[in-house]
N, C-alpha and C positions, 0 to 999 in steps of 0.2 A: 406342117405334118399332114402329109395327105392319109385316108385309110381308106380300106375296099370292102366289101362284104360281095356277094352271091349279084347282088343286083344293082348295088349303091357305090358312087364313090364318095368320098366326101371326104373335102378338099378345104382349105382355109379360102373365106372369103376374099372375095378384091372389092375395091370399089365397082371397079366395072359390070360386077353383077346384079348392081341395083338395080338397074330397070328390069331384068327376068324376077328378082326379087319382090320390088314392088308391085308386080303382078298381083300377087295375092297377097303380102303383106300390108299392101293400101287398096286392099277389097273389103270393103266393111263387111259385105254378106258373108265371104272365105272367111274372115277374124270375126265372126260375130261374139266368141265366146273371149276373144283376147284381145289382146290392145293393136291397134289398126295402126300404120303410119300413115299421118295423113297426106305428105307428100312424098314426093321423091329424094329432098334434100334431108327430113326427117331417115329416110329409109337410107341413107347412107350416114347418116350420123351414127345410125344402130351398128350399121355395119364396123365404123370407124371407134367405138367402142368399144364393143366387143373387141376386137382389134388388140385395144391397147391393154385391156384387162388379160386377153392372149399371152401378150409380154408376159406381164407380173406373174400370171397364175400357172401359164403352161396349158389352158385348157379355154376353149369358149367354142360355142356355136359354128358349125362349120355349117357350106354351102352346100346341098347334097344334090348329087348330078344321077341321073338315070343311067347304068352302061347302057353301052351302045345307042345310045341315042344322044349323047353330051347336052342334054336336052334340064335345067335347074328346075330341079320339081320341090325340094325345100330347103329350110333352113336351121339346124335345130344340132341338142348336142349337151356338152353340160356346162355350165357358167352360173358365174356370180351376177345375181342382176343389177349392173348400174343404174337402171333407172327404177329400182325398189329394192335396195338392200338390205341386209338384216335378215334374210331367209339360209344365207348358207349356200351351198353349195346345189345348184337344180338341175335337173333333165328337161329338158322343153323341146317342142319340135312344132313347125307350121311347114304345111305342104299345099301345093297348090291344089287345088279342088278335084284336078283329072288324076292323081296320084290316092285318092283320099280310097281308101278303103281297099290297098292291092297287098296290106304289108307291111309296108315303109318306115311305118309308125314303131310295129315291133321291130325290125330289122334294126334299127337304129337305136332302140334301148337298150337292144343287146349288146350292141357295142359299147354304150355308155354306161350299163351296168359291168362290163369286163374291166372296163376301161378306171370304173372309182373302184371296184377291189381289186382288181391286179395291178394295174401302175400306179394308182395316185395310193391306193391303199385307204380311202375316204370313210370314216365311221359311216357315215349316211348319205342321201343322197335324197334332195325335195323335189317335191314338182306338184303344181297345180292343174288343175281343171274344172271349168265351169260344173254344177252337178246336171245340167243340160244334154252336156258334152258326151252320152255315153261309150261313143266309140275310144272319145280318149280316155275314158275313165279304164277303160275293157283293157288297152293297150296299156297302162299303167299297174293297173290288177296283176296281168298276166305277165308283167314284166317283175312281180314282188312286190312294188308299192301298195303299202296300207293308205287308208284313209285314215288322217288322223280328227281335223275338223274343218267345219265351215268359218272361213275369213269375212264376214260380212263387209268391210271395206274393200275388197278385192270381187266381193261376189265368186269369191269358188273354193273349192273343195283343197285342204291342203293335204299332199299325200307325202308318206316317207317310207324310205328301202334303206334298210338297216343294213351294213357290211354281215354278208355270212360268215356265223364260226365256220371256220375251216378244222377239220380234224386234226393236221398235222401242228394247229399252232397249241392244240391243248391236248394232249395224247395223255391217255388214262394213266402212265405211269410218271407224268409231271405231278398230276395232283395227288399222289399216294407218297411220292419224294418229298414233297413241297410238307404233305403231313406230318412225315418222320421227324424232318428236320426242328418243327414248329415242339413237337411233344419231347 
């Protein structure tokens, strides 16, 4: 499933894009605040995972390409963390360093917030960030995620984005029906 926004495409990963990947995924300075691969064969295992969690779930991290420039500036999106489960369903995004602060960050929440209430229909939706980090904290904030607390084993900030009541699912004259019938 590829999608498009204003400035972004973002396209299901391939192997092949690991090396533009590992650019900044295996930049310790670029990931200071998040897990680094250390190589290149690391950097396609992530790719190869995600991948396969793709299969099962219907959703994972895609590769995110610049228009007009066919130019991979990150990688991010929502997914199940294989390599740290047990958190639920996350938004996460890593951008290469010449991309960091044009946008891209919200650009892509947006979508990932449309994307867990209108088609997956998701209660919630997680996502971390270093308390360091505050551009991503900012792009998190402004995308709806609360801060809920500090993971001292993770060293960061755990945040969560509640699915919005929608008005049409609960319209003032269900719960006045709903009363009648109960009295």
């Amino acid at each position: 499933m590829q999608t498009e926004t204003a400035r972004l495409i973002l396209r299901c990963p391939r192997l092949t894009d690991a090396p533009a990947l590992f650019e900044f995924l295996g930049d310790a300075e670029a990931m200071q605040y998040t897990h680094v691969d250390p190589t290149l064969r690391a950097c396609r295992r992530r790719i190869a995972v995600h991948q396969w969690y793709r299969r099962r779930n219907g959703y994972a991290p895609w590769t995110i390409v610049a228009k007009g420039s066919d130019r991979i500036i990150g990688w991010g999106g929502l997914y199940e963390d294989p390599l740290d489960p047990g958190w639920g369903v996350e938004a996460g995004y890593f951008f290469h360093p010449a991309a960091w602060g044009l946008g891209y960050a919200s650009e892509l929440m947006t979508v990932c917030t449309n994307i867990a209430d209108e088609v997956l229909g998701l209660p919630e939706v997680r996502a971390f960030a270093h308390p360091e980090n505050i551009g991503s904290r900012r792009v998190l904030e402004k995308a709806g995620f609360e801060p809920l607390h500090f993971v001292p084993k993770m060293e960061r900030l755990l945040f969560r984005r509640s699915r919005p009541e929608l008005p049409y699912l609960n319209p003032p004259w269900k719960s006045a029906t709903l009363r009648a019938r109960r009295a």
